[in-house]
C-alpha positions in Angstrom: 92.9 25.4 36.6 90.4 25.7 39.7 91.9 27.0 42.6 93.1 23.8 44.9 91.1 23.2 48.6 93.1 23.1 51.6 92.1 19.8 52.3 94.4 18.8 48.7 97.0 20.6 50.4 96.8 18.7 53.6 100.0 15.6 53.3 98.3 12.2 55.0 101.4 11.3 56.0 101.7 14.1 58.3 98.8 14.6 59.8 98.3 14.9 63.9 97.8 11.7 65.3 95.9 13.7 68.0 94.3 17.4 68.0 93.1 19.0 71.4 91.1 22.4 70.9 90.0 24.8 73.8 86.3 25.8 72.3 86.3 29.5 73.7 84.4 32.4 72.9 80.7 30.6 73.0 79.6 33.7 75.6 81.3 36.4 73.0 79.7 35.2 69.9 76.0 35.0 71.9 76.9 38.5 72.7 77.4 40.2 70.0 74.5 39.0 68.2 71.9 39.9 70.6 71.4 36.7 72.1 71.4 34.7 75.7 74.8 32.5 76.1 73.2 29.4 75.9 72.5 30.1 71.7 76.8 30.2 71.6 77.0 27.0 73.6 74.3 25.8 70.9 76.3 26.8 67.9 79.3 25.3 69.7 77.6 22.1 70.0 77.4 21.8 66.1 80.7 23.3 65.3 81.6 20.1 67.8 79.9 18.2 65.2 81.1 19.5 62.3 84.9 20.1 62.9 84.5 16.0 64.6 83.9 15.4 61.3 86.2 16.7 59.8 89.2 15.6 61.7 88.4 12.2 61.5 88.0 12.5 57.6 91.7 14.6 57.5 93.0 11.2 59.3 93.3 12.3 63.0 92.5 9.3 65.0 92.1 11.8 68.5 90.3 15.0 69.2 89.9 15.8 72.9 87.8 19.0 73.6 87.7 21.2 76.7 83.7 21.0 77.6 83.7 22.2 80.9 86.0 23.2 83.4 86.0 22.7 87.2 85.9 26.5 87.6 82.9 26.5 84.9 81.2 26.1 88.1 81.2 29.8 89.2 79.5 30.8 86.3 75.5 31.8 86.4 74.2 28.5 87.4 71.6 29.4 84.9 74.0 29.0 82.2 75.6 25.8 83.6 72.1 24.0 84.3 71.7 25.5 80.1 75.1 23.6 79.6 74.3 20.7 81.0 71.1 20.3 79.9 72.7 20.9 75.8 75.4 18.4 76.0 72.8 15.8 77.1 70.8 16.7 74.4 73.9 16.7 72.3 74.9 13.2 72.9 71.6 11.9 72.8 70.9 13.3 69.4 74.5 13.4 67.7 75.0 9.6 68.7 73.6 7.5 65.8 75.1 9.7 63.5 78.6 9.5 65.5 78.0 5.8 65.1 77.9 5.7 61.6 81.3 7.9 61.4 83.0 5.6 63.4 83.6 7.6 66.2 84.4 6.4 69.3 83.5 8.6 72.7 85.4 8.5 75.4 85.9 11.6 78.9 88.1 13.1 80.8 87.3 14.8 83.9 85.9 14.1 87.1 82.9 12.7 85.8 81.1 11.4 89.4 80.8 14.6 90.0 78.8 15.6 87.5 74.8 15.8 88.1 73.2 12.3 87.4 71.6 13.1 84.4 74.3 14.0 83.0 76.3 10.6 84.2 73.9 8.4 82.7 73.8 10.0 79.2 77.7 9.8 78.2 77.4 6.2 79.9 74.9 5.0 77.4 76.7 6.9 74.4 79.4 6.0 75.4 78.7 2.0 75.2 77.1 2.9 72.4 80.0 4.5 70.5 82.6 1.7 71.6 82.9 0.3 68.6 84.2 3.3 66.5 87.4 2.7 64.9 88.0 6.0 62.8 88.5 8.8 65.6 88.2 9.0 69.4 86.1 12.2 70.4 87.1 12.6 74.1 85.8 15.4 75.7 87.1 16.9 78.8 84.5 17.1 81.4 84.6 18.9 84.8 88.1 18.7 84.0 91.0 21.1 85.7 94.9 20.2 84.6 96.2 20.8 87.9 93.9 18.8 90.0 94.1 16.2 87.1 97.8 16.4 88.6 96.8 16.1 91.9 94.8 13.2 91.7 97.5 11.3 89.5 100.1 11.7 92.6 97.7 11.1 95.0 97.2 7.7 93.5 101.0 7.1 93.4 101.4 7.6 96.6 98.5 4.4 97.6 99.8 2.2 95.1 103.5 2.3 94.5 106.7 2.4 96.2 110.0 3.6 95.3 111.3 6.2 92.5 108.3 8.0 90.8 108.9 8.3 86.3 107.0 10.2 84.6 105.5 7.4 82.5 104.3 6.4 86.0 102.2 10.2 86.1 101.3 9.5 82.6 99.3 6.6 83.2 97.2 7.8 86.1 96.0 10.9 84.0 92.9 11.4 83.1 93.6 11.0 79.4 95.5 7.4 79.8 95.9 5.4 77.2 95.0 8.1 74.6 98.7 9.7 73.3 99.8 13.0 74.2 98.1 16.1 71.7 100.3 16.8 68.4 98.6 20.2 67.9 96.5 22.4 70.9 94.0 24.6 68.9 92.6 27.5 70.8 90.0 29.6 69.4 88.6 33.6 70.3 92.0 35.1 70.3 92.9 34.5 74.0 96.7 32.9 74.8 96.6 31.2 77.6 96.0 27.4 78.2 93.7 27.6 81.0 94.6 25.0 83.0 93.9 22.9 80.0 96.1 19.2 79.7 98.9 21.2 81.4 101.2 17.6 81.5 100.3 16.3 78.0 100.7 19.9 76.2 104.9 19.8 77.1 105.6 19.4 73.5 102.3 20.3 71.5 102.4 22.9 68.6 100.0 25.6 70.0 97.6 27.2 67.3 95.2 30.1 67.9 93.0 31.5 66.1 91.1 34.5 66.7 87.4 33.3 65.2 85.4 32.2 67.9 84.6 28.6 68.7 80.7 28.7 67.2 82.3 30.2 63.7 84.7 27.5 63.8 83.9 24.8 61.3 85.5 22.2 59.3 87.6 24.6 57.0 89.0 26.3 60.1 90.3 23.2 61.2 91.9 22.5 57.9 93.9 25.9 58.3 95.1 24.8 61.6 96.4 21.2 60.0 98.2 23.4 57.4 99.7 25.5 60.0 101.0 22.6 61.7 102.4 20.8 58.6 104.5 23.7 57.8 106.2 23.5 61.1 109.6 21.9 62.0 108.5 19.8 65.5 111.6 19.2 67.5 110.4 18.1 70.5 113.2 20.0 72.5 116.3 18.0 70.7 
């Protein structure tokens, strides 16, 4: 008998409802190959496309993604006006074909303060994409978990009086409505969360993995689903 695929392994039935992935080690995979940082972010942007792909066909109806982060700012502003000039080109050229899959786009992040450019592309993709039923890509943009914090008590505190519940934080989060992430995926090795959906993470199954982000593809995500499906979630009880 031929060997079986993971994705025969995989049990639909138990699949996360929603995957969050820290893409790191871009920079480190450039690197050792010779070449300038922005060729990592490049392959990053297709293993973006690729592992979308296949989450939404191993049934997981969320994937958010940590794009860039509000101390991304710091870095060469080279790199960042590379970044930002790749995931407009990204949208742009990804979007028919995100279309098709059903995918539906949707950010987190402080988005208006993002260069205009920038804006004005995820706005059009993202009424483009609105439709998509199959999987909601949302990708975290200028996005810090602590200020995410910040700004959801902040908003409390003009528009409500009396005891504060956490389902009250909850829906003044960046992510609202989307559900809280079943599995956090971090690639390149590192463990740490980097100030990455620091509220929504509380009960999350952490994976990490040490191939770096660009060399993760579709059947590195289907090792990660595995992982998770042989573990006994809890929850704290």
């Amino acid at each position: 008998m031929p060997p079986s695929r993971p994705e025969d392994e995989l049990d639909p039935a138990r699949v996360p409802a929603h995957v969050a992935i820290i893409m790191d080690g871009n920079r480190r995979w450039a690197r050792a190959r010779g070449l300038p940082a922005a060729a990592g972010h490049a392959e990053g942007a297709r293993s973006l496309k690729a592992v979308t792909a296949a989450a939404r066909d191993a049934g997981v109806k969320v994937l958010t993604v940590y794009a860039f982060s509000t101390e991304n700012w710091a870095r060469p502003k080279l790199e960042v006006r590379a970044i930002m000039t790749l995931l407009c080109r990204a949208l742009r050229e990804y979007a028919r074909e995100m279309k098709e899959k059903g995918v539906r786009l949707a950010f987190s992040g402080r988005l208006d303060e993002m260069p205009a450019a920038v804006r004005k592309q995820a706005e059009e993709t993202t009424r483009l994409l609105e439709g998509g039923r199959d999987i909601t890509l949302n990708i975290a943009l200028n996005y810090g978990g602590r200020r995410e914090i910040v700004d959801a008590v902040n908003a409390l505190l003009s528009d409500k009086k009396g005891p504060v519940t956490e389902e009250d934080i909850s829906r003044r989060l960046y992510t609202w409505p989307l559900p809280d992430p079943d599995l956090l995926i971090r690639t390149s090795g590192e463990m740490r969360i980097s100030n990455f959906l620091l509220w929504q993470t509380a009960y999350s199954e952490f994976y990490v993995t040490d191939t770096l982000w660009p060399a993760f593809k579709g059947p590195e995500l289907l090792k990660a689903l595995l992982d998770y499906q042989r573990r006994d979630r809890r929850k704290g009880t």
